[in-house]
KEKENU-474828 format. One record per residue (C-alpha): chain; x, y, z; residue in one letter. Coordinates in nm, 4 decimals. Last residue first. Layout:
// KEKENU-474828
<site ch="A" east="X" north="Y" up="Z" aa="A"/>
...
END
This chain:
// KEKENU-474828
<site ch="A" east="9.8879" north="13.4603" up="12.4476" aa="X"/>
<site ch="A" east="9.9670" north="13.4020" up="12.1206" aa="X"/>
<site ch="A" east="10.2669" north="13.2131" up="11.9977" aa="X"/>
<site ch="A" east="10.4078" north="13.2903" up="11.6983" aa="X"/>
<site ch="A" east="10.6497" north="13.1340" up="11.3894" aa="X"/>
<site ch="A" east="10.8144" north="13.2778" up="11.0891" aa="X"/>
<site ch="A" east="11.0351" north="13.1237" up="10.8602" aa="X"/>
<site ch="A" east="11.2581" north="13.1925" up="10.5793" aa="X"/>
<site ch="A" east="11.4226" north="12.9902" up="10.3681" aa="X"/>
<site ch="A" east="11.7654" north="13.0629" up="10.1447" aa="X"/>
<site ch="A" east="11.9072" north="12.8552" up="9.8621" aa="X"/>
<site ch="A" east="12.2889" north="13.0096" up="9.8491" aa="X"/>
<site ch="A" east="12.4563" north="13.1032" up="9.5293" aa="X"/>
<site ch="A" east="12.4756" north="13.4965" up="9.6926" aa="X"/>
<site ch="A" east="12.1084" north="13.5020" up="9.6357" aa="X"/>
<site ch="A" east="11.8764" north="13.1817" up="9.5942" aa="X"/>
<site ch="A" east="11.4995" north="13.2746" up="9.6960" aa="X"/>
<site ch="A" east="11.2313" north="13.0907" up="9.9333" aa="X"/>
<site ch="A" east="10.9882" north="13.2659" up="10.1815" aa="X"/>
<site ch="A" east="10.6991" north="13.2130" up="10.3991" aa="X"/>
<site ch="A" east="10.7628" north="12.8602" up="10.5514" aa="X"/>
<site ch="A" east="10.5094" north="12.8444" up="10.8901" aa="X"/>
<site ch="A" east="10.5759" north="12.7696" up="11.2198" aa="X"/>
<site ch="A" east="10.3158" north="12.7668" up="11.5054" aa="X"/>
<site ch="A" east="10.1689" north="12.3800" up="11.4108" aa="X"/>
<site ch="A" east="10.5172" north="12.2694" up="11.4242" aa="X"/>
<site ch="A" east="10.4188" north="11.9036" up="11.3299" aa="X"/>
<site ch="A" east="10.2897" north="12.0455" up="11.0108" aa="X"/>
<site ch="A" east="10.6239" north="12.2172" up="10.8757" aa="X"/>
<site ch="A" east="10.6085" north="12.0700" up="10.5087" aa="X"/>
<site ch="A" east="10.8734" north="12.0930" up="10.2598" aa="X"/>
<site ch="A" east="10.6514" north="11.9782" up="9.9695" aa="X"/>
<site ch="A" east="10.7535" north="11.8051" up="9.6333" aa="X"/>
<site ch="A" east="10.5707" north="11.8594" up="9.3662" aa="X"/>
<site ch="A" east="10.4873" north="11.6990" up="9.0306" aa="X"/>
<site ch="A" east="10.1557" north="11.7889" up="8.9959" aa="X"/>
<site ch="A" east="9.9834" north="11.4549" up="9.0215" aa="X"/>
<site ch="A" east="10.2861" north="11.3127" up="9.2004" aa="X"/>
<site ch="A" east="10.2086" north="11.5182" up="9.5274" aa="X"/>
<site ch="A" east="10.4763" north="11.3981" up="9.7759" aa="X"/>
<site ch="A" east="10.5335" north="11.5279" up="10.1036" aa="X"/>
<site ch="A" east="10.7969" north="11.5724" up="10.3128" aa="X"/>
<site ch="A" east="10.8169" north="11.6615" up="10.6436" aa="X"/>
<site ch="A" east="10.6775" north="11.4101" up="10.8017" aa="X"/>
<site ch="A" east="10.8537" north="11.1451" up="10.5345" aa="X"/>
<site ch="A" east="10.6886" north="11.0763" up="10.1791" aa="X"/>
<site ch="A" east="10.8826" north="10.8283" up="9.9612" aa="X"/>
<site ch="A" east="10.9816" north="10.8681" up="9.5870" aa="X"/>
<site ch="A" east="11.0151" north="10.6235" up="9.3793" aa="X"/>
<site ch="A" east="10.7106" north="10.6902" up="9.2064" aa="X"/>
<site ch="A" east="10.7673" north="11.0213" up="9.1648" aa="X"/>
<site ch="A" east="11.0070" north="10.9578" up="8.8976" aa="X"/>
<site ch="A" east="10.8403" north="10.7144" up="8.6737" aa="X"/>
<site ch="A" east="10.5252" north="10.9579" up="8.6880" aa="X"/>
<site ch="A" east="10.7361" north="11.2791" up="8.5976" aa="X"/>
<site ch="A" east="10.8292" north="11.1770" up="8.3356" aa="X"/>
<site ch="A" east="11.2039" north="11.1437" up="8.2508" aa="X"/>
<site ch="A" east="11.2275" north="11.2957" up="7.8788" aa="X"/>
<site ch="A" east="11.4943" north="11.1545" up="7.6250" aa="X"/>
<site ch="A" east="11.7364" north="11.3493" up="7.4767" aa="X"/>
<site ch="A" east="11.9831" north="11.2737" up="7.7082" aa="X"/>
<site ch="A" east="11.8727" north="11.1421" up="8.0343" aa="X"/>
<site ch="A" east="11.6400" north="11.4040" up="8.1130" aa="X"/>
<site ch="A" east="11.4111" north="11.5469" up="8.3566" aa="X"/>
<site ch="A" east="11.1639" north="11.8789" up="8.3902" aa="X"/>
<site ch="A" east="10.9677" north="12.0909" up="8.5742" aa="X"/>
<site ch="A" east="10.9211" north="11.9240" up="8.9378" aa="X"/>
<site ch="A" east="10.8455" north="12.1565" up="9.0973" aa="X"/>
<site ch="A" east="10.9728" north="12.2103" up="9.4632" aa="X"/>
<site ch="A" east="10.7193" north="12.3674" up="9.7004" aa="X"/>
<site ch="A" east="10.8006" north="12.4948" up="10.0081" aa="X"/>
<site ch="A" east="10.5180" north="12.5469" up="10.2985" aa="X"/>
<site ch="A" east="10.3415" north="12.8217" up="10.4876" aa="X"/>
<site ch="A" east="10.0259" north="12.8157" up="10.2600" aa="X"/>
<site ch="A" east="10.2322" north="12.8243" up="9.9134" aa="X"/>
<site ch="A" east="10.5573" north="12.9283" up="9.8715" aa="X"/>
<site ch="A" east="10.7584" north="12.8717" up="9.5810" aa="X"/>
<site ch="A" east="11.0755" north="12.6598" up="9.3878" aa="X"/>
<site ch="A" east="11.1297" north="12.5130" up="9.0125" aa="X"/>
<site ch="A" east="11.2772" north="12.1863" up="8.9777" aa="X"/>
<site ch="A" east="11.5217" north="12.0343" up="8.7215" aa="X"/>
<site ch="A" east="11.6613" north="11.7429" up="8.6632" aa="X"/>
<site ch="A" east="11.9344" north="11.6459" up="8.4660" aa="X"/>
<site ch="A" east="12.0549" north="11.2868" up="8.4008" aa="X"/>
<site ch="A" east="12.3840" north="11.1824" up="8.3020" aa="X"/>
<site ch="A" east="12.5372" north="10.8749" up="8.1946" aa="X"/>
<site ch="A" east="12.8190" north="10.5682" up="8.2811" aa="X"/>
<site ch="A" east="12.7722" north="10.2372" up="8.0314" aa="X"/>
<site ch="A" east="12.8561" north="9.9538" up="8.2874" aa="X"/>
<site ch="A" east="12.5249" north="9.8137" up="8.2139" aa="X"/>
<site ch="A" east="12.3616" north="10.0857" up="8.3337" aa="X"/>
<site ch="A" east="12.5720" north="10.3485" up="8.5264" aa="X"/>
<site ch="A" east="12.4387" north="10.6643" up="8.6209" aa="X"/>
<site ch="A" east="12.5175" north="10.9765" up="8.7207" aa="X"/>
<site ch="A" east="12.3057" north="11.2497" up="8.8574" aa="X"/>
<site ch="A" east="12.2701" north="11.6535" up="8.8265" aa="X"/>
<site ch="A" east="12.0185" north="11.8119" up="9.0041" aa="X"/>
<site ch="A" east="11.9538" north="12.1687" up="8.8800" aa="X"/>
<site ch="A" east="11.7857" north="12.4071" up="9.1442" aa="X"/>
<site ch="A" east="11.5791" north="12.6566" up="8.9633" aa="X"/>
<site ch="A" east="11.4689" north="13.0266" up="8.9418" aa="X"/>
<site ch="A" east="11.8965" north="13.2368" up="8.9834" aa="X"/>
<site ch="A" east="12.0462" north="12.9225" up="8.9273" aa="X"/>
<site ch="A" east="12.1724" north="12.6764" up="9.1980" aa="X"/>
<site ch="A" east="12.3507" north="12.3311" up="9.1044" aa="X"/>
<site ch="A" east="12.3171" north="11.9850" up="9.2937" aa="X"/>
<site ch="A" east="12.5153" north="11.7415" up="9.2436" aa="X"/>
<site ch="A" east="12.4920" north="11.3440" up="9.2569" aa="X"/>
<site ch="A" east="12.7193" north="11.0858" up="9.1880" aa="X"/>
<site ch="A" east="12.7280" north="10.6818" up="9.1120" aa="X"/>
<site ch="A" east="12.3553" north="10.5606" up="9.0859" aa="X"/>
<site ch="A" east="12.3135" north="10.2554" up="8.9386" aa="X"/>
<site ch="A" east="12.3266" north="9.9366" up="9.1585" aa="X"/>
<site ch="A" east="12.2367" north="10.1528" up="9.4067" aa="X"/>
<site ch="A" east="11.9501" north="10.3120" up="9.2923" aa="X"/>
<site ch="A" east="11.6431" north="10.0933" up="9.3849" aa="X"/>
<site ch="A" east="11.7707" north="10.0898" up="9.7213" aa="X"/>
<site ch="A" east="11.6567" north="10.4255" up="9.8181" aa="X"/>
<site ch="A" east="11.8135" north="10.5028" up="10.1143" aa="X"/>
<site ch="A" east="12.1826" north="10.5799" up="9.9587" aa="X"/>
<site ch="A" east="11.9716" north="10.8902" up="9.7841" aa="X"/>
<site ch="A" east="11.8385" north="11.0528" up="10.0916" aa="X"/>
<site ch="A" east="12.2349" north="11.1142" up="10.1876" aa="X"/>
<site ch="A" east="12.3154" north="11.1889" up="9.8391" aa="X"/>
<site ch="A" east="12.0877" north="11.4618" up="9.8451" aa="X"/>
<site ch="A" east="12.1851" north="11.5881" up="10.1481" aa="X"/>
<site ch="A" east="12.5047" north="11.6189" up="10.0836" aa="X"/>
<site ch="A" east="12.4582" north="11.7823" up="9.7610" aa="X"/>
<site ch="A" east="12.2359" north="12.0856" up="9.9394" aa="X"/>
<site ch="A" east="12.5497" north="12.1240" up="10.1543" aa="X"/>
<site ch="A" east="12.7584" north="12.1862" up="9.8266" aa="X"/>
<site ch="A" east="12.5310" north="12.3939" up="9.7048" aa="X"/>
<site ch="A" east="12.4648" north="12.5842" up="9.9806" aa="X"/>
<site ch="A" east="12.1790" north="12.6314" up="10.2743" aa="X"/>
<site ch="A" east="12.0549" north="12.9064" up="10.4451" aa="X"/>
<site ch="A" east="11.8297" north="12.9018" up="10.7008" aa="X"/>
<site ch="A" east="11.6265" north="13.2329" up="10.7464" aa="X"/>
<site ch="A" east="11.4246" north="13.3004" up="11.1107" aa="X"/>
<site ch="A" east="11.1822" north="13.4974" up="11.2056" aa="X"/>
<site ch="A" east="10.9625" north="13.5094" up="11.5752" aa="X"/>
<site ch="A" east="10.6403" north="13.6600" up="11.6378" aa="X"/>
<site ch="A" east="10.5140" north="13.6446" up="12.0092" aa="X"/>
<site ch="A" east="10.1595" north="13.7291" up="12.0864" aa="X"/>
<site ch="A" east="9.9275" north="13.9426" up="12.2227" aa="X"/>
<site ch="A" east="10.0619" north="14.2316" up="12.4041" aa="X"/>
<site ch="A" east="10.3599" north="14.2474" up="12.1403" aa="X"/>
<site ch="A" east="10.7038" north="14.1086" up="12.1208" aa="X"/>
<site ch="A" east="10.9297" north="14.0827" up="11.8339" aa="X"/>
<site ch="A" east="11.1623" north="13.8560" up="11.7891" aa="X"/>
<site ch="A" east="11.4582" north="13.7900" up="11.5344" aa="X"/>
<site ch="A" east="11.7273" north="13.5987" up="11.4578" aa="X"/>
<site ch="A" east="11.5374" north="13.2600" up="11.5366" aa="X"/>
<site ch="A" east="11.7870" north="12.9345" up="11.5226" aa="X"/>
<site ch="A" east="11.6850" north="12.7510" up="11.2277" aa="X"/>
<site ch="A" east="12.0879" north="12.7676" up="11.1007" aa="X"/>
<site ch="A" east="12.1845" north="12.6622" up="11.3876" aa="X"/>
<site ch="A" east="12.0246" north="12.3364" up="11.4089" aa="X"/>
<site ch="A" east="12.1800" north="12.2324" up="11.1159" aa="X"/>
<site ch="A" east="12.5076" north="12.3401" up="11.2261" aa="X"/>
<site ch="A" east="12.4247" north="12.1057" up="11.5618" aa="X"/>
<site ch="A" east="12.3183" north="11.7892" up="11.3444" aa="X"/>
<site ch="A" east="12.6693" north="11.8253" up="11.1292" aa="X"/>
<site ch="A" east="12.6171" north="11.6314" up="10.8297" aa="X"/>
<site ch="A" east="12.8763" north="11.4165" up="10.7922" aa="X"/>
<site ch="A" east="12.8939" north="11.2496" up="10.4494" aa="X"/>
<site ch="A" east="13.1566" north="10.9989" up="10.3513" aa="X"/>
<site ch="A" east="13.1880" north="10.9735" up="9.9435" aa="X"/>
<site ch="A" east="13.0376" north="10.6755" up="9.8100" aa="X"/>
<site ch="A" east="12.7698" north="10.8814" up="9.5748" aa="X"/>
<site ch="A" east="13.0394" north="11.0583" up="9.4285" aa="X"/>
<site ch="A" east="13.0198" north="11.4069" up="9.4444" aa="X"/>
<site ch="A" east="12.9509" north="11.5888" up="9.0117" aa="X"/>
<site ch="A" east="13.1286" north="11.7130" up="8.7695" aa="X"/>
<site ch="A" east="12.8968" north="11.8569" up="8.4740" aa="X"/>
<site ch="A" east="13.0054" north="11.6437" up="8.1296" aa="X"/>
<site ch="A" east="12.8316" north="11.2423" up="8.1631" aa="X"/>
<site ch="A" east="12.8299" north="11.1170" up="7.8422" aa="X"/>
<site ch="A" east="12.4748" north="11.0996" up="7.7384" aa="X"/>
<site ch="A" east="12.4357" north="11.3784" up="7.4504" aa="X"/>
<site ch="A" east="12.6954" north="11.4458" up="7.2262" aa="X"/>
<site ch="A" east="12.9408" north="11.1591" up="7.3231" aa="X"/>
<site ch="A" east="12.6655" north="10.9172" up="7.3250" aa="X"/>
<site ch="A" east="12.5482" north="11.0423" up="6.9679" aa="X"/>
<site ch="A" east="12.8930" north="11.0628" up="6.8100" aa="X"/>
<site ch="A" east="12.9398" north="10.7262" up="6.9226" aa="X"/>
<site ch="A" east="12.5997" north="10.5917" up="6.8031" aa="X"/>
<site ch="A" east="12.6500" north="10.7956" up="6.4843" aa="X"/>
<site ch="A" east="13.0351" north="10.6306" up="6.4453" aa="X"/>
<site ch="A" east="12.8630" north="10.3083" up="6.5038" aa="X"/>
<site ch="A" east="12.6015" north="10.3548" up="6.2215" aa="X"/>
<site ch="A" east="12.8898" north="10.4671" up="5.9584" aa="X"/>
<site ch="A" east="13.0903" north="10.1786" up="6.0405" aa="X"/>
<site ch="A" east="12.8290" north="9.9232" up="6.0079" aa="X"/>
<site ch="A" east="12.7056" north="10.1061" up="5.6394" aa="X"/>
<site ch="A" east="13.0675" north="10.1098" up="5.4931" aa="X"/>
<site ch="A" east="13.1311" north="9.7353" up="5.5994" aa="X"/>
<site ch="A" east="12.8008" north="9.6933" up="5.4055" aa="X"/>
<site ch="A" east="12.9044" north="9.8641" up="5.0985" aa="X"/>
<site ch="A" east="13.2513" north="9.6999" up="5.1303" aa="X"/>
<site ch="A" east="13.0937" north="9.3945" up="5.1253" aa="X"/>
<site ch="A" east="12.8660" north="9.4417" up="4.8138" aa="X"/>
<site ch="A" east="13.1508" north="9.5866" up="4.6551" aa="X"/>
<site ch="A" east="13.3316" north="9.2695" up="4.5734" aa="X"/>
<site ch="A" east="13.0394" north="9.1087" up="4.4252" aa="X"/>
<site ch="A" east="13.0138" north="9.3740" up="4.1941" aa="X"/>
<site ch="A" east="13.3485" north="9.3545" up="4.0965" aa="X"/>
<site ch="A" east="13.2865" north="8.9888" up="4.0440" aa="X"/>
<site ch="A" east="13.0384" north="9.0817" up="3.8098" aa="X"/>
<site ch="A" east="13.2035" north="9.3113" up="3.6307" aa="X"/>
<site ch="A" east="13.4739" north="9.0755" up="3.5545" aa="X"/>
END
């Protein structure tokens, strides 16, 4: 008899084990990769307004000496306007299409948080990414501090990669930046960037000498 009621427990045991491991996976995927911050879908119709943009680079103040001309400016830009644009670059990058479902993009008082979800395999999930801001030489630079899907870190190098330079953008994967360049305005240079009000704001100044 004992036994047999040994080789009755061996199932049991294992049954035990199997449910035990998928009630950690669940409790895992609940805990950490279920998708929790709401987010715009990545299928939602964007209009940017070209003429709003313009706008908001639109000088609000000159000054006028013997030499020169100094003009300022401050665009400011919100969260939800910031989304937009993200999901606008983001339908250009094929490579994320058959994944990508929404994007967000969150201000904090040092960091814009970029909040994506995914799909792989039909399993929806969340990545985080987050990016530090500063001036440097008349330009914006967005670093790249951290990534995750989870628990588990997006390097920087995987993430870069994918990215694509434009004239305006630039791309330096070695540090993990990403540069809001004015180059082809050789009189205009970024010398500002703070979030106040839950608004990412950027200054400029330009001059023409005479």
């Amino acid at each position: 008899m004992s036994k047999k009621k040994s080789l009755l427990r061996i199932p049991l045991i294992i049954l035990s084990v199997i449910l035990v491991l998928l009630l950690a996976v669940i409790s895992i995927y609940y805990i950490w990769f279920k998708p929790k911050v709401e987010v715009k879908p990545i299928d939602s119709e964007i209009t940017i307004n070209k003429g709003d943009m313009i706008k908001k680079f639109i000088p609000n103040d000159l000054n006028f000496s013997n030499k020169k001309i100094t003009a300022t400016a401050t665009a400011s830009f919100s969260e939800e306007e910031l989304t937009d644009l993200s999901i606008e670059i983001f339908k250009n990058i094929d490579e994320l299409k058959p994944y990508l479902t929404g994007s967000k993009i969150y201000l904090n008082d040092n960091s814009l948080d970029l909040y994506l979800h995914l799909k792989y395999k039909n399993i929806p999930l969340e990545a985080k990414l987050k990016f530090t801001y500063s001036v440097s030489d008349g330009n914006a630079i967005f670093h790249y501090e951290e990534g995750k899907v989870g628990f588990f870190n997006i390097p920087k190098e995987i993430l870069f990669s994918r990215l694509t330079e434009t004239s305006s953008v630039k791309i330096n994967s070695e540090n993990g930046d990403v540069i809001l360049t004015l180059d082809d305005l050789n009189v205009v240079d970024i010398t500002n960037i703070t979030i106040e009000d839950n608004l990412l704001k950027i200054s400029f100044e330009g001059s023409i000498k005479f």
